[in-house]
N, C-alpha and C positions, 0 to 999 in steps of 0.2 A: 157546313160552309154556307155562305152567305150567294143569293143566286140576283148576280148585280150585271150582268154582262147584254146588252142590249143586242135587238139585231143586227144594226149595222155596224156594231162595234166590231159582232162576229165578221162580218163583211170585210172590216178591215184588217182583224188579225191573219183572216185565213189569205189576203193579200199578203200580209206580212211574210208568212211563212212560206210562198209558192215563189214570190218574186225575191232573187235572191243575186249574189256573183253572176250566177248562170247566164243569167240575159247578156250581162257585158263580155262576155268570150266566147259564147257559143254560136255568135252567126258568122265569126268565123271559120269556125268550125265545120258547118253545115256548108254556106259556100266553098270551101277546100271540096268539098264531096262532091257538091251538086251548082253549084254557079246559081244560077237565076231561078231553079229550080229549087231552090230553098225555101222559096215560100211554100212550095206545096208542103216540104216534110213539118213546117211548120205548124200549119194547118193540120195535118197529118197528127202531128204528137198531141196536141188538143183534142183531137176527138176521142185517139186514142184511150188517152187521159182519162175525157170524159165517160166512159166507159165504166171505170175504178170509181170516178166521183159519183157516178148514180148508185153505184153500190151502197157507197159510205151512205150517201144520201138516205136511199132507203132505211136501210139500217138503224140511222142517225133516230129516225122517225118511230122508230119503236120503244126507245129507251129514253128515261131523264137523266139516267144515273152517269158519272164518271165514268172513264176506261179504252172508251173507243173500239177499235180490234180487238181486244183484251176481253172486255164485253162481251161482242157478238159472238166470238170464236168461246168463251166459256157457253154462255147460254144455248149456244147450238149444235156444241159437241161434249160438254163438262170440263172440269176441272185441269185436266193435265194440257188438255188441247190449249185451252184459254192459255195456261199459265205461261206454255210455250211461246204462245204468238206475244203475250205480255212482258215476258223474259226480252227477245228480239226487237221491242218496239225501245224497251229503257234502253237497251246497249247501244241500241241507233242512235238517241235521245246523246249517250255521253259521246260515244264518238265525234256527232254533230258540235256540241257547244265547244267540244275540244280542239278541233278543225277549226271550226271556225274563229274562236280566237286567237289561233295564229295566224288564220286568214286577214283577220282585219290589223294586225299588227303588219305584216306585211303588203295591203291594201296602203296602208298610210304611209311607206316607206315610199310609196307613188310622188308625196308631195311634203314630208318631210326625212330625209335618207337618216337622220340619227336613229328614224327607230329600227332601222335595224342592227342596233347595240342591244348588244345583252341585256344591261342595264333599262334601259326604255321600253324594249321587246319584252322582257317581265312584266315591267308598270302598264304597259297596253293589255296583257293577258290578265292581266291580278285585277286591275284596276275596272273593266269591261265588266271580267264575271262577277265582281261582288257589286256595284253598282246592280247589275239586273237582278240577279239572287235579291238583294235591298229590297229594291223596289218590289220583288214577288211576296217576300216575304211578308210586307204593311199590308198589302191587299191584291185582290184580284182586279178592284177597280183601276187600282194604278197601274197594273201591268197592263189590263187591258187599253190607257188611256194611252201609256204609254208604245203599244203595239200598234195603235192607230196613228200614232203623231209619226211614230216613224214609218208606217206603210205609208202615211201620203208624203212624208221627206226624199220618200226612194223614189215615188211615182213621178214627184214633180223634175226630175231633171229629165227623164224619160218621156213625159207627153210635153217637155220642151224640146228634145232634141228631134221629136216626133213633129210635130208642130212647125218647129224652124226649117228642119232637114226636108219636109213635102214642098220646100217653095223650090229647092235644087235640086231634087232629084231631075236625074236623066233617064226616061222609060225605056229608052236603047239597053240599059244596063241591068236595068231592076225588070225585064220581061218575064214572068214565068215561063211563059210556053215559046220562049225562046230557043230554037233547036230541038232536040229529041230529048227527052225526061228518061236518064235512066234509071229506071226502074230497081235495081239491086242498089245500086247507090242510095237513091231514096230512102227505102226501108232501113240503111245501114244507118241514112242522117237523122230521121223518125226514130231510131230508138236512142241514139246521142241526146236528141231534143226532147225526151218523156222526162229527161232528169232535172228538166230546168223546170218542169213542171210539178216536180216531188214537194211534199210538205204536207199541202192537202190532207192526208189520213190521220195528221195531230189535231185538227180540231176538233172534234169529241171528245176526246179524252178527257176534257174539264167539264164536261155536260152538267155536273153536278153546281156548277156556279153561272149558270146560262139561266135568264128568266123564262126561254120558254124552248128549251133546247129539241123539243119532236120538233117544230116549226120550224124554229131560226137557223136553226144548224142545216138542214138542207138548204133551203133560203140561202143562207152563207154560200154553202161549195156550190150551187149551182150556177147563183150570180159572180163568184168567182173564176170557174173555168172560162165563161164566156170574156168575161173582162179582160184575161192572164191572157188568153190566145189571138185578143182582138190588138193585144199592147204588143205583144210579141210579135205578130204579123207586122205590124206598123212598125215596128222598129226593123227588124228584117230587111224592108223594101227599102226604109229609109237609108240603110248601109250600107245595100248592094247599090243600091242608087245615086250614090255621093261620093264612094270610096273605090276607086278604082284597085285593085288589091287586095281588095278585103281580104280574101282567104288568106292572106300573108300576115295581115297583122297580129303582132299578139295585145294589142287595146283597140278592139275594132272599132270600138262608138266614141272613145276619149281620138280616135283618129281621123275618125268620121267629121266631129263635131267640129275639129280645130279648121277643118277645112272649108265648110258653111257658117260657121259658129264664130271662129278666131281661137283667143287660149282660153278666153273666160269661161266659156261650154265647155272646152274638153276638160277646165278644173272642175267644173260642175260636174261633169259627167265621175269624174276619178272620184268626187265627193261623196258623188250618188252610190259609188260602187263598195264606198265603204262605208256608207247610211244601212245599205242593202246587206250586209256584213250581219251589221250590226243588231239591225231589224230581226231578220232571222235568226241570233240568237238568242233576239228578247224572248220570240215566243218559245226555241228550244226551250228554256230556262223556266219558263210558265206553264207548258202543257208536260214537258217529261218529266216532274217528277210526280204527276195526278198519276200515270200509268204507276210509278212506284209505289204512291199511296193507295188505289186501288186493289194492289197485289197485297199489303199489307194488310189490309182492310180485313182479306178472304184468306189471311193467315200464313202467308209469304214473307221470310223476313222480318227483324225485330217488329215490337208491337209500339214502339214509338215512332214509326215511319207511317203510322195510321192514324199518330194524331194528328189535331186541329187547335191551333195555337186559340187561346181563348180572348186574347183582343181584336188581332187581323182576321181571326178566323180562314185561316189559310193553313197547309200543310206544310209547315215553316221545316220539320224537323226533314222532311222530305225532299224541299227544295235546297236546303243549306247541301243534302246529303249527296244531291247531283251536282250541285255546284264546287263542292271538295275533289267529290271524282273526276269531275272534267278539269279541272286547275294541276291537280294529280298528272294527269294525261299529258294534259299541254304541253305542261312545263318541264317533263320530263322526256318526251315528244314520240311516246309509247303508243298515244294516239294514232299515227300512224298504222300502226298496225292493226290498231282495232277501227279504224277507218274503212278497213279493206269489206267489216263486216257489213259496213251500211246498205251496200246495195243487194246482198243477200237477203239481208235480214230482211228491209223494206219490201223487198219483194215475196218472202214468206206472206208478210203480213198480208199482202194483198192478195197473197192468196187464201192465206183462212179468211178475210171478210167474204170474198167472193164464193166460195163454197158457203160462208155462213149465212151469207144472203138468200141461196137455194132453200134453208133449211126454216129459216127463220120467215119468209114469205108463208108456206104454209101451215105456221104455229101461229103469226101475228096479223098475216095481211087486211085480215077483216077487222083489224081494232081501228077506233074510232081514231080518224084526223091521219092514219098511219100514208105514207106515200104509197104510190101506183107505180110500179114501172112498167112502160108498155111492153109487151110481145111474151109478160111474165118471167117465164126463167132466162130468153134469151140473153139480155143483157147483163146478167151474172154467167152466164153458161160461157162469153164472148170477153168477158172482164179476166176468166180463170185462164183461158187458152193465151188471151194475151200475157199472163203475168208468165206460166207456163215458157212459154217462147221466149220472152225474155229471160228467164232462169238458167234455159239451156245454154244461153249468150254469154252467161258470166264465166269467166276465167276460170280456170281451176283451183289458184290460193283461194279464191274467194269462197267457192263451193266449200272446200274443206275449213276453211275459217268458220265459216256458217254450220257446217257439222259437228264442229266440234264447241261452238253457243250451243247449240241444240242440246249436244250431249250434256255438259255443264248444266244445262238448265234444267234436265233431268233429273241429277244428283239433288238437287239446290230445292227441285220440287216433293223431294222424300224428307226433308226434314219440315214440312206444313206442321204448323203449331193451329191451336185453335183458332177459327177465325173471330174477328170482332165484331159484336154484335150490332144488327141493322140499325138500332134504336138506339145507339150511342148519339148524344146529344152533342154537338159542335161545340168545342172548348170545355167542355167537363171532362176529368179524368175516367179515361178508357178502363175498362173493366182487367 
């Protein structure tokens, strides 16, 4: 595969992928919990975050190759470990694209109600995934170009309503340290807001089409968390600050907006929220099926999902093959149920980088250009406990959904055929 993907391109995919729905429903959310003290959990879920992002980061800095968590977690503990944490990151991958395009079908129902007909509601779902599969499929340059046009399409109604909403805010409203900060509240709205932060751990995974991926891919997620949590802060103040009710609303910023704004912001805003849909599918569609071809690569499933189309030079048969399963899903609305698995499984994953980080600091720390993190093992030792804690948080369908991927992926992992050799040349037929 061809390595076309510049720094800041990474910059804006990994945008793409973190900023998503979430923003536009979840502060109300956090205010229902905590009022004015939202900004802090706010705050709070970012560093959080940040936490997991120095992982990846590190990590990221060892390797050029494709795979992500898949990667690290083989490399650090072999084969079945990897294959596991690789199993759970693809099932994440279709659940998401699957969700998500019925998300954005019903996103649009916001400002035109026919699509929620059958008929239309198909042509949104059908219509969304084979357009981005398209575009993945011609090149990586185009998705990536296209993952950037739409991170700044989703940003820009957001550092408007940012921008317009700081001339109204009222500080009576949007106080943080207004009253007493309860504390148990907080941590409950701090782990609600880590989700709106998720995405993050798909950028590696295409390292292999990244010009200079030990570099730039930290580079990316680091200047990313900062950015995600300075956008998110600012939005936050701005809609406790404007909206009296917030925590009531179910369109907190399209509600917010109309009131500073008029209608024309809050249509932007509902715009935004189906740009931001959308966006985040692009890169679902882009980085999960690299985790598939990767698996294939090292002898997981047929040995044509490890090819490389020989004019895009892209893993077409790969990405057509997540694009089918997730349209499969959709449209059938089975997704749902394999939905439940996302936040298990994402959270596995963050837990084998985070151990893998332990391990792989002192096999590679001392390679040349590799990242430093300070205090050594703490900040993976602090990355596991938090992923940990949150694990214990998730519901019970969810745990046993997640055990029984796991198990499946065990079976799935005894039928390994030979793997495909390193020196396969991109677009020549595989051995």
């Amino acid at each position: 595969m061809v390595r076309a993907v510049s720094r800041w391109q990474l910059f804006g995919l990994s945008i793409n992928d973190v900023i998503g729905s979430g923003i536009y429903l979840l502060p109300a959310a956090a205010a229902l919990l905590l009022g004015p003290a939202s900004l802090w959990a706010v705050l709070l879920a970012g560093g959080a975050v940040a936490l997991l992002v120095l992982c990846y980061a590190q990590a990221s800095s060892y390797f050029d190759q494709p795979g992500g968590g898949y990667l690290y977690a083989r490399e650090a503990f072999g084969p079945f470990v990897g294959f596991e944490v690789g199993w759970m990151l693809f099932l994440t991958r279709i659940a998401s694209a699957a969700a998500l395009s019925n998300g954005l079908a019903e996103a649009v129902t916001h400002f035109w109600p026919g699509a929620a007909d059958g008929g239309v509601r198909i042509a949104i779902v059908v219509g969304s995934l084979a357009f981005l599969v398209i575009v993945n499929v011609v090149g990586v340059r185009a998705a990536a170009r296209t993952g950037v046009f739409l991170a700044i399409a989703k940003l820009l109604p957001l550092l408007m309503f940012i921008a317009i909403g700081a001339m109204y805010v009222d500080s009576s409203m949007a106080a943080p340290l207004a009253g007493d900060i309860p504390l148990r509240d907080l941590g409950e709205a701090a782990l609600l807001l880590l989700f709106a932060y998720a995405g993050f751990e798909n950028l590696p995974a295409a390292a292999g089409e990244y010009r200079n991926p030990r570099r730039d891919v930290p580079f990316a997620l680091l200047a990313m968390i900062a950015t995600v949590t300075l956008v998110y802060f600012a939005v936050q103040w701005v809609a406790l600050g404007t909206l009296p009710g917030l925590a009531q609303s179910q369109t907190p910023l399209a509600d917010a907006a109309a009131r500073f704004g008029g209608g024309w912001l809050a249509l932007l805003l509902t715009v935004g929220a189906t740009v931001s849909i959308l966006g985040t599918n692009s890169n679902t569609i882009m980085l999960g099926p690299r985790y598939l071809h990767a698996l294939a690569l090292d002898g997981y499933g047929p040995r044509a999902l490890a090819s490389v189309h020989p004019r895009f030079r892209t893993p077409a048969v790969a990405i057509i093959t997540l694009g089918v399963l997730s349209l499969a899903l959709a449209l059938t609305g089975s997704f749902v149920q394999l939905a439940l698995l996302s936040v298990v499984a994402r959270l596995f994953t963050y837990i084998g980088t985070a151990v893998s980080v332990l391990v792989l600091q002192r096999r590679h720390g001392d390679a040349p250009g590799a990242m430093q993190l300070p205090g050594g093992p703490l900040i993976p030792v602090l990355a596991l406990l938090l992923s940990l804690g949150l694990l214990a948080s998730a519901k019970p369908e969810n745990l046993v959904a997640g055990a029984i991927a796991l198990a499946t992926g065990a079976v799935v992992f005894l039928f390994r055929r030979k793997p495909v050799s390193a020196t396969t040349i991109p677009g020549q037929p595989l051995p």
